[in-house]
N, C-alpha and C positions, 0 to 999 in steps of 0.2 A: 767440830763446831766452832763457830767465826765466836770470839771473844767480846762479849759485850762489858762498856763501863759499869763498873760497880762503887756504889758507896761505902768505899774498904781503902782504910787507911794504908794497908797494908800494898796496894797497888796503883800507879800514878794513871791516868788518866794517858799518856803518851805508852804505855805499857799496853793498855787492855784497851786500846786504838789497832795496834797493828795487830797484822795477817801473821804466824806466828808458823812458819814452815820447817820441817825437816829433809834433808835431801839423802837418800839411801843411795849408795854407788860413788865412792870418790876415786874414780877411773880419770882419765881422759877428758872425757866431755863435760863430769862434772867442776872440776880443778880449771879448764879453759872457759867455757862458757856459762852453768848453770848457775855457779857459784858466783863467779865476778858480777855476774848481770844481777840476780836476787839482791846481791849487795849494796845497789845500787838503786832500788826501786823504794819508790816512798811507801813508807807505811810498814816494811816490809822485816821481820826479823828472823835470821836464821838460827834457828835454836838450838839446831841438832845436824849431828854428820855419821854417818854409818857407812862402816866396810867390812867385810869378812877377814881384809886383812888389817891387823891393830897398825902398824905404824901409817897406811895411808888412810885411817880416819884422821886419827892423832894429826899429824900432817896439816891436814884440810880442816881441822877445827885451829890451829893454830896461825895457820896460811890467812884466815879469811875471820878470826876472832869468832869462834866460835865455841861458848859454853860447854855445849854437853856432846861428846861424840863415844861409838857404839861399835861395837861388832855385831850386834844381834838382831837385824830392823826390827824384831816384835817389841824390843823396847819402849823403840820411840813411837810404834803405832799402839802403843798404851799408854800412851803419853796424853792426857787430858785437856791440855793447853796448845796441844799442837793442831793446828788449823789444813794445813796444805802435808801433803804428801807427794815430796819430784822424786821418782825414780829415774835414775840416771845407771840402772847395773844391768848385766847382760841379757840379750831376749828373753832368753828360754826362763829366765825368772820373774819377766813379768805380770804374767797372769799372777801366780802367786802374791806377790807383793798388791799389787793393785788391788787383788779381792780383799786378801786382810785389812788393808787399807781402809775401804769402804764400809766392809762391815765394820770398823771399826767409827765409824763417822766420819772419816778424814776426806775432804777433796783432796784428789788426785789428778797428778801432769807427771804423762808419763814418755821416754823419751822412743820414737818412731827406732822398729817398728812395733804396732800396738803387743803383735805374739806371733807365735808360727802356724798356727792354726785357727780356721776358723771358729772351731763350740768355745775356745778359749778368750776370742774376741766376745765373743756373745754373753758368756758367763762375768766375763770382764763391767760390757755396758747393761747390761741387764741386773749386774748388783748394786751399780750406781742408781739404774732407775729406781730401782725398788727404796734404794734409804734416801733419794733425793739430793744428791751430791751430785757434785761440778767433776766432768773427768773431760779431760784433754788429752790428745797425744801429740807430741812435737814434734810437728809437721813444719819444721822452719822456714822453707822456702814461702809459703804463705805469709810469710813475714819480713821474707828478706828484701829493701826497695829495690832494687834493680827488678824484680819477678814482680813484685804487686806494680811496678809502675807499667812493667808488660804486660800485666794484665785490665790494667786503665786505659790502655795504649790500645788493646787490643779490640775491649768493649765501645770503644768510642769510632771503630771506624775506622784507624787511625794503618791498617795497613788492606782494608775491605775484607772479606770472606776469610778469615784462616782456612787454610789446607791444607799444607803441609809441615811438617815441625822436625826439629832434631834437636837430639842433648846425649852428652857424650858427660861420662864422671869418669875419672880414672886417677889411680894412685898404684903405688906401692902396697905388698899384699899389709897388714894392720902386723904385725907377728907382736906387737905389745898387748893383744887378745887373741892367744892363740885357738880358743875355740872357735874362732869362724872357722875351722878347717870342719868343723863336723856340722854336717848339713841339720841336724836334729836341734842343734844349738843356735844357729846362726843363719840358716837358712843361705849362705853365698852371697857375693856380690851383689846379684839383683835385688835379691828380697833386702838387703842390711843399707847399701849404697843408692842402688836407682829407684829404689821408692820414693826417693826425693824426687825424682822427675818426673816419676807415674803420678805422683802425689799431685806435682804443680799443673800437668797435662788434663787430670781430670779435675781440676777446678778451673783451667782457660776455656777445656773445651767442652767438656761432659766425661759422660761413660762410654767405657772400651767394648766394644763388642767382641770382638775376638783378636785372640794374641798369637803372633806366631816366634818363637825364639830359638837362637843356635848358640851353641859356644857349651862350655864345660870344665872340666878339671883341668889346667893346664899346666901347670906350675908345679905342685907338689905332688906326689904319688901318696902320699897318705893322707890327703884331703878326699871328705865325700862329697863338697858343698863347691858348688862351679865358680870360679875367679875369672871367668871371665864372660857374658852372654850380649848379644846385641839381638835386639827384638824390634818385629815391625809392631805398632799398636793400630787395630783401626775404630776408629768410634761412630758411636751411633750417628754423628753429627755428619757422617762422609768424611770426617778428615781423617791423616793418616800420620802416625810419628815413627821415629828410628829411635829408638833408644838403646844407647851402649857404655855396660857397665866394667870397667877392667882392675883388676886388682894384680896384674901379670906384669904393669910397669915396672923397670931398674928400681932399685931400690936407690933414694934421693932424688928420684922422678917427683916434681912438685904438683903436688895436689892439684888437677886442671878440672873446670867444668864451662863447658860450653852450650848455648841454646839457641834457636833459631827457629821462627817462625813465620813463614810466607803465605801470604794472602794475594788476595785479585789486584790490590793495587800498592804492593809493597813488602816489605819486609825488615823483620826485628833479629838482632843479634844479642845476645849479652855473652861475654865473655871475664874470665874471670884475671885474667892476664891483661887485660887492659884497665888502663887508668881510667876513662870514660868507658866505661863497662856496655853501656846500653847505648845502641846505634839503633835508626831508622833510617832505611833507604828506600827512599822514594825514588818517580819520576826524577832523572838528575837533578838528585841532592840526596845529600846522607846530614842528618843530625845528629849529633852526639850529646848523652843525659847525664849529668854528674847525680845519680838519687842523694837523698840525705843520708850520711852516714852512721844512723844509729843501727848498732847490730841485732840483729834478729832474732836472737835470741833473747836478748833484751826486750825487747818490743813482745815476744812470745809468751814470755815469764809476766811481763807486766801486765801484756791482755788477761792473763788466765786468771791473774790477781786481780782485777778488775771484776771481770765475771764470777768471782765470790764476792764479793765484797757488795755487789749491784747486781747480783742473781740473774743473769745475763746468761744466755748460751754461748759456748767456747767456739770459733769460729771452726776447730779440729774435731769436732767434734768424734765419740767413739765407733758410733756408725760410718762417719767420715774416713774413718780413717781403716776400719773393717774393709769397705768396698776398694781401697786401695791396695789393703793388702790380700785381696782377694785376685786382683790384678795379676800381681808379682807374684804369687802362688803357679796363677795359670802358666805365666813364662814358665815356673821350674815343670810344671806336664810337661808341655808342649814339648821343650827338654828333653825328656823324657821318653816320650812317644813318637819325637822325631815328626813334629803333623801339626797345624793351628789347632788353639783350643778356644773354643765358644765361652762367655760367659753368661749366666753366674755356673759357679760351679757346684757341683752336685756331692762332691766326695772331697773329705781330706788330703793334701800332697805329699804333706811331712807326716811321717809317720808317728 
């Protein structure tokens, strides 16, 4: 529950103002992005920091000045004053953490993707409805300017009809989580990495009608979970995209991602290797966009703080981001059964 001012001496007025959050997961993502950006957002206090392992809470409460840190998240989601819940720790333990959450009154932003499964999704946004809480999943490319300006760029005409699209993500396998190797936890490359472009795909263009994907375990022989798939998508709209996800890069292979989307009278590029990131080419001429460069995560974290704060729907929302990962499910069938898969789908993938 959002902290309202109280006539109590005992609490200043600039105290019982701000949104008063805990972040569970001081991995990676939280230490790089979740944490610097929240730090930075008005209004905003980070109260609390939780990890299962003690020195990297400890760590990321002292890194980022923060009060109270945890090994046990049910601490902090018994924590009375705590307004927001970011999970930022591995898949397979979000449903968990999210539900407690909610039942516990806390709005919840929880970091893509929502779970591995769909009744998990559902149990997820269906607890939120019932106590009336804000849930978000961090779907950042909706945030990131280069992708929203492609998709102003896009809505306006500005390359005619889209039709056909590509996006390519590729890195080095993660080995600082080593459970992506197991498909139960992590779901592989597509479902953990190219959601981010299934994600951006069905908000440029619509929904996938059917998916076709190849690719598999390449790299290590004790991994269950595919590192590497490139999938065609086609959507109800008629248009069609390539999406390729790889995790089988050299390792000190720098983090690339590439997009690309052509229409009847044009076509968009962003790339991440370039300094002007986002090009239009037209009829002879090419324009180059410098977007603004506030990071997206930032801008992510702060919409979601917004949308408590002003009771607002989260642009990610948890249905939103269900139908995505309903998507990247289908890729791993498809996978599977060697064949396109129709959606929606009808059965669980991950067991």
């Amino acid at each position: 529950m959002i902290s309202f001012i109280l006539l109590n001496a005992d609490f200043s007025i600039e105290r019982m103002s701000k949104i008063r959050v805990a972040v569970i997961g001081c991995g990676f993502i939280a230490n790089a992005e979740h944490l610097p950006s929240l730090k930075q957002i008005k209004d905003v206090e980070v109260a609390a920091v939780v990890d299962i392992i003690e020195e990297r809470a400890r760590k990321a409460a002292e890194t980022f000045k923060v009060d109270k840190w945890y090994t046990d998240y049910t601490k902090v989601i018994e924590m009375k004053d705590i307004d927001v819940i970011d999970i930022c720790t591995p898949t397979y333990t979000h449903c968990e953490i999210a539900v407690a959450a909610l039942k516990s009154s806390k709005h919840v932003v929880c970091e893509k993707p929502i779970a591995l499964r769909l009744k998990d999704a559902d149990e997820m946004i269906n607890t939120a409805k019932k106590k009336g809480l804000k849930f978000m999943v961090a779907h950042c490319l909706r945030f990131w300017p280069e992708y929203v300006r492609v998709k102003e760029l896009v809505e306006s005409g500005a390359i005619g009809e889209p039709r056909i699209a590509r996006a390519y993500r590729q890195s080095s396998f993660p080995m600082w989580a080593p459970w992506h190797k197991k498909l139960e936890l992590g779901g592989g490359v597509f479902v953990d990495m190219s959601i981010h472009d299934v994600d951006f795909l069905r908000w440029l263009l619509g929904e996938v009608e059917e998916i076709y994907a190849q690719g598999g375990v390449l790299l290590y022989k004790d991994s269950t979970a595919p590192d590497y798939v490139h999938a065609l998508l086609k959507f109800k709209s008629g248009a069609i995209a390539y999406v390729e996800g790889s995790w089988i890069m050299p390792e000190g292979f720098p983090f690339t991602t590439y997009f690309e989307i052509a229409g009847t009278e044009g076509l968009l590029t962003v790339d991440n290797h370039y300094t002007a990131s986002l090009k239009v080419f037209k009829k002879n001429s090419c324009v180059d966009f410098i977007p603004q460069t506030e990071d997206a995560y930032f801008l992510e974290l702060k919409h979601f703080i917004e949308c408590v704060k002003e009771d607002k729907e989260p642009l990610v929302s948890g249905e939103e981001a269900k139908k995505t990962l309903e998507v990247v499910l289908a890729a791993l069938k498809s996978l599977k059964e060697g064949k396109p898969v129709k959606l929606p789908l009808s059965e669980e993938v991950i067991p």
